[in-house]
DOVO-492843 format. One line per field, with one value per residue: z, y, x of N, C-alpha, C in turn. Coordinates in steps of 0.1 Angstrom, whole numbers, padded with zeros to 4 digits. Layout:
<rs>
n_w: [Z|...]
n_v: [Y|...]
n_u: [X|...]
ca_w: [Z|...]
ca_v: [Y|...]
ca_u: [X|...]
c_w: [Z|...]
c_v: [Y|...]
c_u: [X|...]
</rs>
This chain:
<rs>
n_w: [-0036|-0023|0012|0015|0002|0019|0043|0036|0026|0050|0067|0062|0067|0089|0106|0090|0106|0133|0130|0125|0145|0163|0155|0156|0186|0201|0205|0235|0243|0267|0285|0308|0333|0343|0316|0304|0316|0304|0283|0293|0287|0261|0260|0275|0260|0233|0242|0249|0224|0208|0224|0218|0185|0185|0198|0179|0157|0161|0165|0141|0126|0139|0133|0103|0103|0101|0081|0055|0027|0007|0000|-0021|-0005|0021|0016|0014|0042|0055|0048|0055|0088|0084|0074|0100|0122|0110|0120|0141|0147|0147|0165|0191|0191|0190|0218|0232|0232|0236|0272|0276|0277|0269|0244|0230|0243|0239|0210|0208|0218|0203|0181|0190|0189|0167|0154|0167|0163|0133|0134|0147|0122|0101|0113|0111|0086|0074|0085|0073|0049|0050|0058|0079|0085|0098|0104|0123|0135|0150|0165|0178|0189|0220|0223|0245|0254|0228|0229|0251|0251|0232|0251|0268|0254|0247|0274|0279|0259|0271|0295|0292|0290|0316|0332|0327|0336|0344|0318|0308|0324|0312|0288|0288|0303|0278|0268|0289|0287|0264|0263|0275|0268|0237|0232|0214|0187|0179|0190|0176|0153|0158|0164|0137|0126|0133|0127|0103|0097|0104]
n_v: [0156|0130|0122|0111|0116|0138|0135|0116|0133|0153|0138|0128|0154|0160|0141|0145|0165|0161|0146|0164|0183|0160|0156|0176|0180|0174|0154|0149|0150|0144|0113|0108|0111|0137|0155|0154|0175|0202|0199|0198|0221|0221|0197|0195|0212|0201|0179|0190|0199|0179|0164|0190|0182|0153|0156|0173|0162|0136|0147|0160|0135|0122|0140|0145|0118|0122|0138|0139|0144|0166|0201|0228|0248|0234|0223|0246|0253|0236|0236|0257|0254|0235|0251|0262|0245|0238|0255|0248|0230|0253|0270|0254|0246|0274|0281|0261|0260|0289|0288|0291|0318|0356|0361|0343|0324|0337|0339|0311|0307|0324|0307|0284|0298|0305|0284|0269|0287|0279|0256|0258|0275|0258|0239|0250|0254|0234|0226|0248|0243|0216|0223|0230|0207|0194|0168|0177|0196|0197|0178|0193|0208|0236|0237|0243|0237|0245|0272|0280|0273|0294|0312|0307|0308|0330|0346|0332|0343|0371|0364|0360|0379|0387|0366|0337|0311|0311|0318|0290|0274|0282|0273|0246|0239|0240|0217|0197|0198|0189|0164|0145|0121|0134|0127|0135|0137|0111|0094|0110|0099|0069|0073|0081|0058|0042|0050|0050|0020|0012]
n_u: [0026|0043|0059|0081|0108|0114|0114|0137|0154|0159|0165|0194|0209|0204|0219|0244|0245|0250|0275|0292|0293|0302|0330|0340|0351|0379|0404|0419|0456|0468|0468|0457|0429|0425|0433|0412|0400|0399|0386|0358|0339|0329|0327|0299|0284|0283|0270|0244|0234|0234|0213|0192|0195|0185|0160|0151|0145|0133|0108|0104|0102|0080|0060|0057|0047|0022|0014|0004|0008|0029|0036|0049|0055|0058|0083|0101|0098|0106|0132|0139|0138|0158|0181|0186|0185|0211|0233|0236|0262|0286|0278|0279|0302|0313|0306|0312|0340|0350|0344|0313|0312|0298|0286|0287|0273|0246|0244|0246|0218|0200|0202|0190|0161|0155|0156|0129|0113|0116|0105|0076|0066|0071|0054|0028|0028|0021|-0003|-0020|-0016|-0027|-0056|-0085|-0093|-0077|-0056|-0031|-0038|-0053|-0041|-0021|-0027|-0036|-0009|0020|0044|0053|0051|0059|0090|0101|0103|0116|0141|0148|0150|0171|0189|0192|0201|0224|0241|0246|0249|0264|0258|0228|0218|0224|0208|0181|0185|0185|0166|0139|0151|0148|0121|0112|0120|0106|0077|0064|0030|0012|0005|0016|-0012|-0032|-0024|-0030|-0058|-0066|-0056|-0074|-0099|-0096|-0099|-0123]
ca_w: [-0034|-0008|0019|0020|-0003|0020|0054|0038|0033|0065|0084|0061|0069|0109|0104|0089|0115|0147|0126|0125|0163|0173|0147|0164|0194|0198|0212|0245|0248|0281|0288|0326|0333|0341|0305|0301|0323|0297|0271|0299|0286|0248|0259|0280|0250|0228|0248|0249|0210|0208|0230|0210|0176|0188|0200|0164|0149|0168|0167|0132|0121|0141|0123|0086|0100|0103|0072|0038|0013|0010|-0014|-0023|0006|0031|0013|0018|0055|0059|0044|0064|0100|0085|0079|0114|0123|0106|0121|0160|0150|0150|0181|0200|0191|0196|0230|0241|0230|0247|0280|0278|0278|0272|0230|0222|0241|0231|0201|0208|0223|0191|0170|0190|0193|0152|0148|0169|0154|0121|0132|0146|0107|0096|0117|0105|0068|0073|0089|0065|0035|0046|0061|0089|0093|0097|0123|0133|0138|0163|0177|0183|0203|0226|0224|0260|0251|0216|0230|0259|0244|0228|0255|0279|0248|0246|0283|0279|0254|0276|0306|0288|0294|0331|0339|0317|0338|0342|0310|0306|0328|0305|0276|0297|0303|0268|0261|0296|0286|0250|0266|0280|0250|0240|0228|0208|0172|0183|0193|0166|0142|0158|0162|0121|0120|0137|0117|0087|0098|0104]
ca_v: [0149|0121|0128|0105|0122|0159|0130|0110|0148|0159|0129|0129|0169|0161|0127|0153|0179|0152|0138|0177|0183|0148|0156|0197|0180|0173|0146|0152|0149|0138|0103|0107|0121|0156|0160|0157|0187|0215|0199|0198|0231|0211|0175|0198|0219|0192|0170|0199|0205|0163|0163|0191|0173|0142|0162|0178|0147|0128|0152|0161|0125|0123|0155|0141|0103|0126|0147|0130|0151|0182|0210|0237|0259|0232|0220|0258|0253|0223|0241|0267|0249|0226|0261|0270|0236|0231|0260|0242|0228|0263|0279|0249|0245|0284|0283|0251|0269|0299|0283|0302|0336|0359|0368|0327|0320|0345|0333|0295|0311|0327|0298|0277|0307|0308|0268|0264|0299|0276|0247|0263|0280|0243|0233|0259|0255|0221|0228|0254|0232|0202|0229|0233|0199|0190|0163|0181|0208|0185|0171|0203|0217|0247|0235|0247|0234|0253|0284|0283|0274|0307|0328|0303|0307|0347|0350|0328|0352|0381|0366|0353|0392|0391|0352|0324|0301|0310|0316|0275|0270|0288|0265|0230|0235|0233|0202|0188|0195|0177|0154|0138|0119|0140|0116|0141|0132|0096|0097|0115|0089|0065|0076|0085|0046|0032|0053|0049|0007|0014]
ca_u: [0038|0046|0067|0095|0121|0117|0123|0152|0169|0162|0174|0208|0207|0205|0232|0254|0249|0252|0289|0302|0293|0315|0340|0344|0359|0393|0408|0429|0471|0472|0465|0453|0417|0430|0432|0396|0393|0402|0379|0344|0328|0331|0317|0287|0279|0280|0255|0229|0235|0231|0199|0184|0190|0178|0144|0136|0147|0122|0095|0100|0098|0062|0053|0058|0038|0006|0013|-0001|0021|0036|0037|0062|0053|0062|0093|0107|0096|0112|0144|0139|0139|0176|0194|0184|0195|0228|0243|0240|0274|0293|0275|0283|0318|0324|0304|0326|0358|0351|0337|0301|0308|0283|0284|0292|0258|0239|0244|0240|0204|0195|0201|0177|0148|0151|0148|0121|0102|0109|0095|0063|0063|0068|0036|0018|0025|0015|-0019|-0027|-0018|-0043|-0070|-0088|-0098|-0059|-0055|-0025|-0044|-0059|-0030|-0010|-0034|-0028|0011|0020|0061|0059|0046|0071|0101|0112|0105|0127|0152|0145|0154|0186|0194|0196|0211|0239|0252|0246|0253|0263|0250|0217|0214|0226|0193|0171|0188|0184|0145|0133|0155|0139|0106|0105|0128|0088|0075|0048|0021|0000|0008|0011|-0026|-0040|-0022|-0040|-0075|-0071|-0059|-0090|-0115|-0099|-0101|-0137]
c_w: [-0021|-0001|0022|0016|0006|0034|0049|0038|0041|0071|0074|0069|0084|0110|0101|0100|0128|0144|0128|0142|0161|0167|0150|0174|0190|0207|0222|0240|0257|0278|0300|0324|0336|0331|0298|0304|0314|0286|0278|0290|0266|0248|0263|0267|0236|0232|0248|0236|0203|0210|0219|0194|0178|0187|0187|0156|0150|0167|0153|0121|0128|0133|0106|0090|0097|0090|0057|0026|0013|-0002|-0009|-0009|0016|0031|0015|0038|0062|0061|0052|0080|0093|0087|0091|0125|0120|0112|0140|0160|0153|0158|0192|0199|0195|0210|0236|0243|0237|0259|0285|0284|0271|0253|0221|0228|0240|0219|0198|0209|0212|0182|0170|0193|0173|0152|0153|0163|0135|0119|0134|0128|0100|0096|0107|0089|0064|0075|0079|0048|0037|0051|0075|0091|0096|0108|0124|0139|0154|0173|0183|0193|0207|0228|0230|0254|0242|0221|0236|0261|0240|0235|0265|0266|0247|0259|0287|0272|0263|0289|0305|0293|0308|0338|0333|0324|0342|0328|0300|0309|0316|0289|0278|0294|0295|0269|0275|0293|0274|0250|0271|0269|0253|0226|0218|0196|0172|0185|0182|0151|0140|0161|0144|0118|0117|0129|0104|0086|0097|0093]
c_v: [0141|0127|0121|0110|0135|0147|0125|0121|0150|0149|0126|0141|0166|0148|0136|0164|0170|0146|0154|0182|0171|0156|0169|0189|0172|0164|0153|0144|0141|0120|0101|0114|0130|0159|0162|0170|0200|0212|0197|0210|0225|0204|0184|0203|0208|0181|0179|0195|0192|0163|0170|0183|0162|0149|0167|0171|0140|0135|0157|0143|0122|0130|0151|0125|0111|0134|0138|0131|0163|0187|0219|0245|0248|0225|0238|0255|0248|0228|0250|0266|0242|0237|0264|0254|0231|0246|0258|0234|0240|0270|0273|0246|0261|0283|0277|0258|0282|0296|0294|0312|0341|0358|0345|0324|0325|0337|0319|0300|0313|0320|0289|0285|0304|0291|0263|0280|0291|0264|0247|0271|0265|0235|0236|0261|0243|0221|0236|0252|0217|0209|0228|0220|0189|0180|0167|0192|0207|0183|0183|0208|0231|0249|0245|0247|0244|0263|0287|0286|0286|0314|0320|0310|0323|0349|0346|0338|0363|0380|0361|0369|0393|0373|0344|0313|0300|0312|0299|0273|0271|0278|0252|0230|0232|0222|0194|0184|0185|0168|0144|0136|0130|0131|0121|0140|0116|0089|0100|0107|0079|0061|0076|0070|0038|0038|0051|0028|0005|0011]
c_u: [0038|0057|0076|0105|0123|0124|0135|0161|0172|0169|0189|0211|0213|0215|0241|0261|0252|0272|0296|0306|0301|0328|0349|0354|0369|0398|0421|0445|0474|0468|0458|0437|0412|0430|0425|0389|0392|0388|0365|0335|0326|0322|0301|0283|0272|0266|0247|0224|0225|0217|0187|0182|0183|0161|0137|0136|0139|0109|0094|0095|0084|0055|0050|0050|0025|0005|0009|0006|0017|0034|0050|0064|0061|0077|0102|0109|0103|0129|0152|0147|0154|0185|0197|0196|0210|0239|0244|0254|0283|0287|0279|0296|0326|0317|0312|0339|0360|0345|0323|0305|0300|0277|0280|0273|0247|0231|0233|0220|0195|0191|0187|0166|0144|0146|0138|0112|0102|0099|0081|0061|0061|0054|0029|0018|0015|-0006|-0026|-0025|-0029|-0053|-0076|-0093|-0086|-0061|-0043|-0026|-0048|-0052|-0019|-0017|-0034|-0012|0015|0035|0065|0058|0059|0085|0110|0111|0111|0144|0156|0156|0170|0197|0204|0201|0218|0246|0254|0253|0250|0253|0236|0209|0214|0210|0185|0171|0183|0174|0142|0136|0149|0128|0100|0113|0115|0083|0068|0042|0007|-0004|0002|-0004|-0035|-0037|-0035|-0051|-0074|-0070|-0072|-0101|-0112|-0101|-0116|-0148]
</rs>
């Protein structure tokens, strides 16, 4: 099977889930820009929430240029990584609403340790559906970011009980770090262009 019908889902999927996050917040009463101030832990949460979609949005659309077509396994996978995704509207709307205390980001922490453990399962269905001579096999590499990721999101976990805001830190980093294109897909496209021009 080709892979356009599993991206046009996913990118309604992630359009749906970016329109529920705006649509959580609530417009202010006031008029003046004091009235902004009650709804800050909201707008911040929201822009994380934002940032990460943006990031798997962007890195799963590289992910499906290098992929040829899919089978059943990776259509599960795929399915897999959205449920994980569509529930970053209700962790960020209860984190906002309760201004990060400790159970709300927990939570939020959780959500993103599962969606990126589905997108490395995603990879990895992928790689082991075209074989070991995968070029994303190629292009993922030692993936330093993927490795790292859950155990910055692990530790956010656990010091949401001791200190929201270091456990904010622990949430920021990832989205810093795949906030740097990463050019490793991009690359391995086109090397397969040029040989397959050859």
């Amino acid at each position: 099977m080709k892979t356009n019908r599993l991206e046009a889902f996913s990118d309604g999927v992630i359009a749906i889930i970016i329109t529920i996050m705006v649509l959580e917040m609530k417009v202010p009463h006031g008029a003046d820009p004091a009235s902004l101030r009650p709804l800050l832990p909201v707008l911040l949460s929201y822009i994380l929430s934002f940032v990460y979609v943006g990031i798997y949005w962007n890195n799963h659309h590289h992910l499906f240029q290098i992929t040829g077509r899919i089978s059943g396994a990776i259509l599960w996978a795929n399915l897999h990584l959205l449920f994980w995704l569509s529930l970053l509207p209700f962790v960020t709307g209860w984190m906002g609403e309760n201004h990060f205390q400790a159970w709300p980001m927990a939570l939020y922490g959780g959500v993103l340790l599962m969606a990126a453990m589905a997108y490395w399962i995603l990879q990895r269905t992928i790689i082991a559906d075209q074989g070991d001579s995968s070029p994303l096999r190629g292009a993922v590499g030692r993936d330093l970011k993927g490795r790292l990721s859950p155990l910055l999101y692990a530790a956010g976990i656990a010091a949401a009980f001791f200190a929201g805001w270091l456990a904010a830190v622990f949430y920021i980093l990832p989205a810093l770090m795949w906030l740097l294109p990463d050019r490793r897909i991009e690359q391995a496209m086109a090397a397969r262009e040029d040989e397959a021009a050859r």
